[in-house]
C-alpha positions as CSV (number, residue, x, y, z in Angstrom):
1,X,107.3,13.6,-117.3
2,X,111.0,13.9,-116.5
3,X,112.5,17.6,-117.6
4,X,115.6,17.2,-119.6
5,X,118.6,19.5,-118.4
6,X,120.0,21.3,-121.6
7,X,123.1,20.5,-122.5
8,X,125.6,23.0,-121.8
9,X,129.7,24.0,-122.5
10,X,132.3,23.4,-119.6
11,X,135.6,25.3,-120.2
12,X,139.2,24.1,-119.4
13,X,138.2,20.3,-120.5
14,X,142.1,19.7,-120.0
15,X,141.3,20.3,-116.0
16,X,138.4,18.9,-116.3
17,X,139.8,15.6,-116.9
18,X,141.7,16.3,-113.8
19,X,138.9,16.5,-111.9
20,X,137.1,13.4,-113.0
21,X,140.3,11.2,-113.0
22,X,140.1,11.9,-109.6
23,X,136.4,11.3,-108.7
24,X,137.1,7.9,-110.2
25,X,140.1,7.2,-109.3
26,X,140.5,8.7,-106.0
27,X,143.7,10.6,-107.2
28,X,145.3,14.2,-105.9
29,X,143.0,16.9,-107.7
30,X,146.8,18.2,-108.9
31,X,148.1,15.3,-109.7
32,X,151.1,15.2,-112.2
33,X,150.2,11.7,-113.7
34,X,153.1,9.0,-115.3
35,X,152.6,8.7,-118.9
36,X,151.4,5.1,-120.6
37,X,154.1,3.0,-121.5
38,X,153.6,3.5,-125.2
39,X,151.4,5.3,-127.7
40,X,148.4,3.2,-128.7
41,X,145.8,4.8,-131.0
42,X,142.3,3.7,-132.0
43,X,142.0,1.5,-129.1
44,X,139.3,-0.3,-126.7
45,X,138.7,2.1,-124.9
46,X,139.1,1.8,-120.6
47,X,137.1,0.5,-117.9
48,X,137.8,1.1,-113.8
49,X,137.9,-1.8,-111.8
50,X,138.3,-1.0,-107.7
51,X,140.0,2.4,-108.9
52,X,142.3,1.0,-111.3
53,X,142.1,2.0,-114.8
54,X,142.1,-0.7,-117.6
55,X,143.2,0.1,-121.4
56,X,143.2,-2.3,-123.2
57,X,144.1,-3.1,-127.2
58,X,144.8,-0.2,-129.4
59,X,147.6,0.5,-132.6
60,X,151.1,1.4,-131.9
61,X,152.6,0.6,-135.6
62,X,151.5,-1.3,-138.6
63,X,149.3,-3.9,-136.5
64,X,147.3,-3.2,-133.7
65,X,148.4,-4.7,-130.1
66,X,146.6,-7.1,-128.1
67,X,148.3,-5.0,-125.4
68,X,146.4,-4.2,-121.5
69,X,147.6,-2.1,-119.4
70,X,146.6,-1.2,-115.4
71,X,146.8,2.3,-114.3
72,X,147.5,2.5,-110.0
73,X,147.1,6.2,-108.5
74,X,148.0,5.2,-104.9
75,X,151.5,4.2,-106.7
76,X,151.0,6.5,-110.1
77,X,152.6,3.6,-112.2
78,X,151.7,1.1,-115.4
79,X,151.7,-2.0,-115.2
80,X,151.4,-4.8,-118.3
81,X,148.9,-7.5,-117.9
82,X,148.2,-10.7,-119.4
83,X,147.9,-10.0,-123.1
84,X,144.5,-10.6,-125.0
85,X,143.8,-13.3,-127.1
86,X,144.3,-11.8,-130.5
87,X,145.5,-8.3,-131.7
88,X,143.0,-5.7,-130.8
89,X,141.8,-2.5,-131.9
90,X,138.5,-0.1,-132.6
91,X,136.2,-1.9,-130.2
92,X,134.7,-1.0,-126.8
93,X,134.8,-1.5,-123.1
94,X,132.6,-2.4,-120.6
95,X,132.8,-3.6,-116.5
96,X,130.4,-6.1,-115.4
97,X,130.8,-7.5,-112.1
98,X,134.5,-6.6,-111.6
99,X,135.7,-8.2,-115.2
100,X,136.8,-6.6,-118.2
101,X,134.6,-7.0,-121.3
102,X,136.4,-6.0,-124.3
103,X,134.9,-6.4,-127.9
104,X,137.5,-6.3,-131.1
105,X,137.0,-5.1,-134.3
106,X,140.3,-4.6,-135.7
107,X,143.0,-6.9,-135.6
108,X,145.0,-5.8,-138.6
109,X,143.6,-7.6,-141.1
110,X,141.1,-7.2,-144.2
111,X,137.5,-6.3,-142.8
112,X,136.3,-6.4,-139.3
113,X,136.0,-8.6,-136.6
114,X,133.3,-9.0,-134.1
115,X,135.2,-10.7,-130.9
116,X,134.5,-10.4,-127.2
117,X,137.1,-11.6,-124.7
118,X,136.1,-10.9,-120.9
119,X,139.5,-10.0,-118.6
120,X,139.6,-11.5,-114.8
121,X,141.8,-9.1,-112.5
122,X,142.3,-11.7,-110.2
123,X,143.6,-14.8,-112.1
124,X,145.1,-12.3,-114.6
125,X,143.8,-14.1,-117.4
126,X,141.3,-13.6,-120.4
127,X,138.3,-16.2,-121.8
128,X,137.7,-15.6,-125.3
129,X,133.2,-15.6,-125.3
130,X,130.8,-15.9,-128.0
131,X,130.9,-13.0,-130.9
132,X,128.4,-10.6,-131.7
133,X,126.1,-11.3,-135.0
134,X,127.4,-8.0,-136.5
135,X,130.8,-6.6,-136.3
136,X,130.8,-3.3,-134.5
137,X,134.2,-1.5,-135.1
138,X,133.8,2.2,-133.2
139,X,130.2,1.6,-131.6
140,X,128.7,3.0,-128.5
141,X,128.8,0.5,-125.4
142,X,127.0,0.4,-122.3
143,X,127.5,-1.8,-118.9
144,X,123.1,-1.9,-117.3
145,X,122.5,-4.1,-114.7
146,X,124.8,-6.2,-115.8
147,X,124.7,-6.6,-119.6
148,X,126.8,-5.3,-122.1
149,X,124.9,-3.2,-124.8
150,X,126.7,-2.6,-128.1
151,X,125.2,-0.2,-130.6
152,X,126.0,0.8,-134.0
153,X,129.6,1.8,-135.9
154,X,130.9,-0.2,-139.1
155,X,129.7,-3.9,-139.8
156,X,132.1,-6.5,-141.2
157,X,132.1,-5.1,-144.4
158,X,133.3,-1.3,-143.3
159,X,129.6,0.2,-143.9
160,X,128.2,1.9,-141.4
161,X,125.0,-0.1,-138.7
162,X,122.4,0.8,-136.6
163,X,122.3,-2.6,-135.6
164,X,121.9,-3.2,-131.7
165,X,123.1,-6.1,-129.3
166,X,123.3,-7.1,-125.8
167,X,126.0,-9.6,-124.2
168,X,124.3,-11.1,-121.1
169,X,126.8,-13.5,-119.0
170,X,124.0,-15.2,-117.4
171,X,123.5,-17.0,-120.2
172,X,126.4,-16.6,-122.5
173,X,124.6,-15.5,-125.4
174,X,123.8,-12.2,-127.9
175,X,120.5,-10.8,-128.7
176,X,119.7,-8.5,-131.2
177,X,117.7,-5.5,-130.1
178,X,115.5,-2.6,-131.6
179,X,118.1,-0.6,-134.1
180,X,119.4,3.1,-133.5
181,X,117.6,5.5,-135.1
182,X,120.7,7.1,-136.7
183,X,123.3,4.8,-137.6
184,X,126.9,6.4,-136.9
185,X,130.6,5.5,-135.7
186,X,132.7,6.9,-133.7
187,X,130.5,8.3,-130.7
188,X,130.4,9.0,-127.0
189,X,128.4,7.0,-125.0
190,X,127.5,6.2,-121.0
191,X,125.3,4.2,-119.4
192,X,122.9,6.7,-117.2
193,X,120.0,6.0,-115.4
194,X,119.5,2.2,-117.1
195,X,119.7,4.0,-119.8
196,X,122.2,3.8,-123.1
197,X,122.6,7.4,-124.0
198,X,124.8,8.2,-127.5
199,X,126.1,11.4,-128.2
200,X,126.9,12.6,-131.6
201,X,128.7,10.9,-134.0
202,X,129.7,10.6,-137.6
203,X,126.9,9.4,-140.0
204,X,128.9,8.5,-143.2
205,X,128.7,12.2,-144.6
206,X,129.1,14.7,-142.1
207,X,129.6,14.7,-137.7
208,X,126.1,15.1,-135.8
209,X,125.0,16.9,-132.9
210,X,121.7,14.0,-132.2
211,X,121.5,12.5,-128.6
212,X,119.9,9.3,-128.5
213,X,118.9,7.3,-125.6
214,X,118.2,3.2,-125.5
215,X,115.7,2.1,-122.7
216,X,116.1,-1.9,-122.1
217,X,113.2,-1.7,-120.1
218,X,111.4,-0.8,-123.7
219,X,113.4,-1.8,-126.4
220,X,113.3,1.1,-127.5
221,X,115.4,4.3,-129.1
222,X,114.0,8.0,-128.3
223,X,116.0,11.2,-130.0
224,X,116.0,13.7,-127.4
225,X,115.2,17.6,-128.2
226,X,118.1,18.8,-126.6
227,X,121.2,19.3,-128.7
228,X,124.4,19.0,-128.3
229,X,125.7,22.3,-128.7
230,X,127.9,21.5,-132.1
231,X,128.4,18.1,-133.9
232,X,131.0,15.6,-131.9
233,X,132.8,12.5,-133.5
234,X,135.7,10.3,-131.5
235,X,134.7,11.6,-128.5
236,X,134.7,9.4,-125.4
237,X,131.8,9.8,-122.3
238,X,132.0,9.6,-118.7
239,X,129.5,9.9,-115.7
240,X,130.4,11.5,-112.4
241,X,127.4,11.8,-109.9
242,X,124.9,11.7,-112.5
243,X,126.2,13.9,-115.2
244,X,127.5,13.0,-118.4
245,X,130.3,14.7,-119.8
246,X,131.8,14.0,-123.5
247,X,134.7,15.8,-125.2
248,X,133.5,18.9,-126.7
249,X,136.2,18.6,-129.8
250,X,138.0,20.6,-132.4
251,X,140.7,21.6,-130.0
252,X,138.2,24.0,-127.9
253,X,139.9,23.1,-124.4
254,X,136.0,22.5,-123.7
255,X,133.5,19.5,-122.9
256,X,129.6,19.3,-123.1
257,X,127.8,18.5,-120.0
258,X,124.3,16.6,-119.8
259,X,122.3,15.4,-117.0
260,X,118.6,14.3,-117.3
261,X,117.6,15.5,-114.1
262,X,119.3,18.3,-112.0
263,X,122.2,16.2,-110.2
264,X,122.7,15.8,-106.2
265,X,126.6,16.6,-106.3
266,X,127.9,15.6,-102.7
Protein backbone atom coordinates (compact mmCIF):
# COMPACT_ATOMS: atom_id res chain seq x y z
CA UNK A 1 0.00 0.00 0.00
CA UNK A 2 1.06 3.48 -1.06
CA UNK A 3 2.44 5.72 2.16
CA UNK A 4 0.84 9.00 2.42
CA UNK A 5 3.38 12.07 2.85
CA UNK A 6 2.03 14.21 5.81
CA UNK A 7 0.99 17.34 5.04
CA UNK A 8 3.17 19.99 6.02
CA UNK A 9 3.47 24.17 6.38
CA UNK A 10 5.56 26.20 3.65
CA UNK A 11 6.45 29.69 4.69
CA UNK A 12 6.50 32.99 2.52
CA UNK A 13 3.30 31.62 0.47
CA UNK A 14 3.61 35.31 -1.18
CA UNK A 15 7.07 33.90 -2.92
CA UNK A 16 5.85 30.88 -3.16
CA UNK A 17 3.44 31.88 -5.68
CA UNK A 18 6.41 33.36 -7.39
CA UNK A 19 7.89 30.26 -7.70
CA UNK A 20 4.99 28.28 -9.10
CA UNK A 21 3.83 31.12 -11.59
CA UNK A 22 6.93 30.37 -12.96
CA UNK A 23 7.07 26.52 -13.12
CA UNK A 24 3.88 27.08 -15.12
CA UNK A 25 4.33 29.72 -16.79
CA UNK A 26 7.91 29.74 -17.62
CA UNK A 27 8.32 33.36 -16.11
CA UNK A 28 11.52 35.19 -14.41
CA UNK A 29 11.64 33.58 -10.79
CA UNK A 30 11.66 37.67 -9.83
CA UNK A 31 9.40 38.67 -11.90
CA UNK A 32 7.52 42.08 -11.20
CA UNK A 33 4.14 40.93 -12.88
CA UNK A 34 1.42 43.66 -14.68
CA UNK A 35 -1.67 43.77 -12.73
CA UNK A 36 -5.20 42.38 -14.25
CA UNK A 37 -7.10 44.94 -15.91
CA UNK A 38 -9.73 45.11 -13.30
CA UNK A 39 -10.75 43.72 -10.00
CA UNK A 40 -12.96 40.71 -10.38
CA UNK A 41 -13.96 38.78 -7.19
CA UNK A 42 -15.62 35.37 -6.72
CA UNK A 43 -14.75 34.30 -10.11
CA UNK A 44 -14.10 30.95 -12.32
CA UNK A 45 -11.19 30.44 -11.37
CA UNK A 46 -7.94 29.98 -14.21
CA UNK A 47 -6.72 27.35 -16.37
CA UNK A 48 -3.02 27.45 -18.42
CA UNK A 49 -3.26 26.81 -21.86
CA UNK A 50 0.55 26.52 -23.76
CA UNK A 51 1.72 28.93 -20.74
CA UNK A 52 -0.96 31.34 -20.93
CA UNK A 53 -3.04 31.87 -18.06
CA UNK A 54 -6.96 32.00 -18.56
CA UNK A 55 -9.37 33.92 -15.95
CA UNK A 56 -12.33 33.85 -16.76
CA UNK A 57 -15.83 35.34 -15.25
CA UNK A 58 -15.84 36.77 -11.86
CA UNK A 59 -17.75 40.18 -10.01
CA UNK A 60 -16.47 43.62 -10.55
CA UNK A 61 -19.84 45.63 -9.30
CA UNK A 62 -23.44 44.78 -8.79
CA UNK A 63 -23.44 41.96 -11.54
CA UNK A 64 -20.93 39.57 -12.23
CA UNK A 65 -18.91 39.86 -15.79
CA UNK A 66 -18.91 37.40 -18.42
CA UNK A 67 -15.37 38.87 -18.67
CA UNK A 68 -11.89 36.46 -20.00
CA UNK A 69 -8.90 37.53 -19.75
CA UNK A 70 -5.26 36.01 -21.18
CA UNK A 71 -2.19 36.47 -19.11
CA UNK A 72 1.29 36.43 -21.64
CA UNK A 73 4.69 36.25 -19.55
CA UNK A 74 7.00 36.39 -22.64
CA UNK A 75 5.22 39.96 -23.09
CA UNK A 76 3.86 40.36 -19.23
CA UNK A 77 0.60 41.92 -20.63
CA UNK A 78 -3.55 41.20 -20.54
CA UNK A 79 -5.28 40.84 -22.98
CA UNK A 80 -9.47 40.69 -23.37
CA UNK A 81 -10.87 37.81 -25.14
CA UNK A 82 -14.09 36.90 -26.62
CA UNK A 83 -16.63 37.39 -23.87
CA UNK A 84 -18.70 34.28 -22.44
CA UNK A 85 -21.99 33.61 -23.20
CA UNK A 86 -23.76 34.86 -20.21
CA UNK A 87 -22.55 36.74 -16.98
CA UNK A 88 -20.40 34.53 -14.91
CA UNK A 89 -19.38 34.00 -11.49
CA UNK A 90 -18.63 31.29 -8.54
CA UNK A 91 -17.99 28.36 -10.87
CA UNK A 92 -14.82 26.41 -11.78
CA UNK A 93 -12.19 25.83 -14.35
CA UNK A 94 -10.87 23.05 -16.04
CA UNK A 95 -8.35 22.42 -19.40
CA UNK A 96 -9.12 19.47 -21.52
CA UNK A 97 -7.40 19.13 -24.62
CA UNK A 98 -6.16 22.74 -24.99
CA UNK A 99 -9.94 24.36 -24.40
CA UNK A 100 -11.30 26.19 -21.66
CA UNK A 101 -14.14 24.55 -19.71
CA UNK A 102 -15.77 26.92 -17.56
CA UNK A 103 -18.99 26.07 -15.44
CA UNK A 104 -21.27 29.15 -14.08
CA UNK A 105 -23.09 29.36 -11.09
CA UNK A 106 -23.77 32.95 -10.65
CA UNK A 107 -24.93 35.23 -13.09
CA UNK A 108 -26.47 37.87 -10.90
CA UNK A 109 -29.66 36.67 -10.51
CA UNK A 110 -32.04 34.85 -7.89
CA UNK A 111 -30.54 31.24 -7.23
CA UNK A 112 -27.88 29.39 -9.04
CA UNK A 113 -27.10 28.38 -12.34
CA UNK A 114 -25.59 25.21 -13.51
CA UNK A 115 -23.94 26.26 -17.13
CA UNK A 116 -20.88 25.01 -18.94
CA UNK A 117 -19.44 26.87 -21.87
CA UNK A 118 -16.11 25.34 -23.32
CA UNK A 119 -13.52 28.38 -24.64
CA UNK A 120 -11.44 27.63 -28.11
CA UNK A 121 -8.07 29.69 -28.02
CA UNK A 122 -7.75 29.37 -31.55
CA UNK A 123 -11.08 30.59 -33.09
CA UNK A 124 -11.46 32.84 -29.99
CA UNK A 125 -14.79 31.84 -29.52
CA UNK A 126 -17.05 30.03 -26.81
CA UNK A 127 -19.95 26.90 -27.37
CA UNK A 128 -22.34 27.08 -24.70
CA UNK A 129 -22.63 22.71 -23.77
CA UNK A 130 -25.03 20.74 -21.88
CA UNK A 131 -25.59 21.80 -17.96
CA UNK A 132 -24.94 19.78 -15.11
CA UNK A 133 -28.03 18.00 -13.17
CA UNK A 134 -27.25 19.98 -10.04
CA UNK A 135 -25.97 23.47 -9.78
CA UNK A 136 -22.52 23.59 -8.28
CA UNK A 137 -21.69 27.29 -7.22
CA UNK A 138 -18.01 27.11 -5.39
CA UNK A 139 -17.34 23.18 -5.99
CA UNK A 140 -14.08 21.34 -6.43
CA UNK A 141 -13.15 20.59 -10.16
CA UNK A 142 -10.81 18.29 -11.69
CA UNK A 143 -9.44 17.88 -15.47
CA UNK A 144 -8.57 13.30 -15.56
CA UNK A 145 -7.83 12.00 -18.64
CA UNK A 146 -9.84 14.07 -20.19
CA UNK A 147 -13.08 14.61 -18.28
CA UNK A 148 -14.15 17.30 -16.20
CA UNK A 149 -15.16 16.21 -12.58
CA UNK A 150 -17.32 18.61 -10.54
CA UNK A 151 -17.90 17.98 -6.88
CA UNK A 152 -19.91 19.46 -4.30
CA UNK A 153 -20.67 23.44 -3.20
CA UNK A 154 -24.27 25.01 -3.15
CA UNK A 155 -27.13 23.40 -5.40
CA UNK A 156 -29.75 25.68 -7.12
CA UNK A 157 -31.41 26.39 -4.11
CA UNK A 158 -28.17 27.93 -2.05
CA UNK A 159 -27.93 24.63 0.16
CA UNK A 160 -24.99 22.99 0.36
CA UNK A 161 -24.27 19.19 -2.04
CA UNK A 162 -22.22 16.35 -2.00
CA UNK A 163 -23.46 15.61 -5.20
CA UNK A 164 -20.76 14.51 -7.89
CA UNK A 165 -20.61 14.87 -11.87
CA UNK A 166 -18.42 14.30 -14.69
CA UNK A 167 -18.53 16.29 -18.15
CA UNK A 168 -17.04 13.86 -20.81
CA UNK A 169 -16.69 15.59 -24.39
CA UNK A 170 -16.60 12.40 -26.05
CA UNK A 171 -20.00 12.07 -25.75
CA UNK A 172 -21.37 15.39 -24.73
CA UNK A 173 -23.08 14.30 -21.79
CA UNK A 174 -23.17 14.38 -17.58
CA UNK A 175 -23.08 11.56 -15.35
CA UNK A 176 -23.71 11.55 -11.83
CA UNK A 177 -21.10 9.77 -9.71
CA UNK A 178 -20.67 8.31 -6.08
CA UNK A 179 -21.26 11.57 -3.65
CA UNK A 180 -18.48 13.23 -1.39
CA UNK A 181 -18.43 12.08 1.79
CA UNK A 182 -18.61 15.66 3.32
CA UNK A 183 -20.49 17.99 1.47
CA UNK A 184 -18.81 21.61 1.57
CA UNK A 185 -18.17 24.91 -0.59
CA UNK A 186 -15.56 26.75 -1.14
CA UNK A 187 -12.47 24.23 -1.31
CA UNK A 188 -9.11 23.61 -2.94
CA UNK A 189 -8.93 21.08 -5.22
CA UNK A 190 -6.27 19.36 -7.95
CA UNK A 191 -6.35 16.64 -9.96
CA UNK A 192 -3.21 14.27 -8.90
CA UNK A 193 -2.37 11.04 -9.88
CA UNK A 194 -6.07 10.31 -11.73
CA UNK A 195 -7.12 11.26 -8.72
CA UNK A 196 -9.68 14.23 -7.56
CA UNK A 197 -8.19 15.30 -4.26
CA UNK A 198 -10.32 18.13 -2.03
CA UNK A 199 -8.89 19.99 0.54
CA UNK A 200 -10.83 21.51 3.33
CA UNK A 201 -13.64 23.50 2.97
CA UNK A 202 -16.59 25.02 4.63
CA UNK A 203 -19.38 22.52 5.72
CA UNK A 204 -22.36 24.95 6.41
CA UNK A 205 -21.25 25.49 10.17
CA UNK A 206 -17.69 25.81 10.61
CA UNK A 207 -14.20 25.54 7.91
CA UNK A 208 -12.70 21.86 7.88
CA UNK A 209 -9.33 20.46 7.87
CA UNK A 210 -10.69 16.79 5.89
CA UNK A 211 -8.82 15.67 2.73
CA UNK A 212 -10.79 13.71 0.47
CA UNK A 213 -9.76 11.98 -2.57
CA UNK A 214 -12.24 10.65 -5.72
CA UNK A 215 -10.84 7.61 -7.69
CA UNK A 216 -12.73 7.30 -11.19
CA UNK A 217 -11.22 4.16 -11.61
CA UNK A 218 -13.59 3.18 -8.48
CA UNK A 219 -16.25 5.43 -8.08
CA UNK A 220 -15.35 5.94 -5.08
CA UNK A 221 -14.52 8.72 -2.13
CA UNK A 222 -11.72 7.72 0.59
CA UNK A 223 -11.02 10.42 3.59
CA UNK A 224 -7.40 10.26 4.11
CA UNK A 225 -5.72 10.21 7.79
CA UNK A 226 -3.57 12.90 7.19
CA UNK A 227 -4.82 16.36 8.12
CA UNK A 228 -4.45 19.40 6.93
CA UNK A 229 -2.65 21.20 9.45
CA UNK A 230 -5.73 23.77 10.31
CA UNK A 231 -9.19 24.14 8.68
CA UNK A 232 -8.97 25.98 4.94
CA UNK A 233 -12.02 27.59 3.06
CA UNK A 234 -11.65 29.76 -0.39
CA UNK A 235 -8.54 28.47 -0.99
CA UNK A 236 -7.42 27.62 -4.53
CA UNK A 237 -4.88 24.23 -5.38
CA UNK A 238 -2.12 23.75 -7.68
CA UNK A 239 0.30 20.87 -8.69
CA UNK A 240 3.91 21.44 -9.48
CA UNK A 241 5.96 18.04 -10.10
CA UNK A 242 3.67 16.02 -8.14
CA UNK A 243 2.98 18.11 -5.09
CA UNK A 244 -0.14 19.81 -4.21
CA UNK A 245 -0.03 23.02 -2.68
CA UNK A 246 -3.27 25.06 -1.42
CA UNK A 247 -3.41 28.41 0.41
CA UNK A 248 -2.76 27.96 4.00
CA UNK A 249 -5.19 31.11 4.90
CA UNK A 250 -5.92 33.59 7.66
CA UNK A 251 -3.25 35.95 6.44
CA UNK A 252 -0.32 33.45 7.68
CA UNK A 253 1.98 34.32 4.50
CA UNK A 254 1.98 30.32 4.50
CA UNK A 255 0.67 27.39 2.22
CA UNK A 256 0.13 23.60 2.97
CA UNK A 257 2.00 21.20 0.95
CA UNK A 258 0.84 17.47 0.08
CA UNK A 259 2.21 14.81 -2.01
CA UNK A 260 1.08 11.15 -1.85
CA UNK A 261 4.32 9.81 -2.63
CA UNK A 262 7.70 11.43 -2.02
CA UNK A 263 8.10 13.62 -5.32
CA UNK A 264 10.99 13.40 -8.11
CA UNK A 265 11.62 17.30 -8.20
CA UNK A 266 13.96 17.76 -11.48
Amino acid sequence: MMKLQKVRTVRGYRALVGILAALLLSLPANAALANMPLTLYQGDGAGVINSQLYVAGGWNGPLPTNILLKYDPPSNTWTSLAGMPHLSACGATGVINSKLYVTTACNGYSGYSNYLDVYDPVANAWTSLPGSASAHAAPAIGAINGKLYVAGGLDGNGALTNVVEVYDPATNSWTTLAHMPTAVTNAASVALDGKLYVFGGNNGTNDVATIEVYDPHKNRWTTLASLLPAAISGSSGVVVYGLAFMEAGGGSGTANQYSPIAPSIP
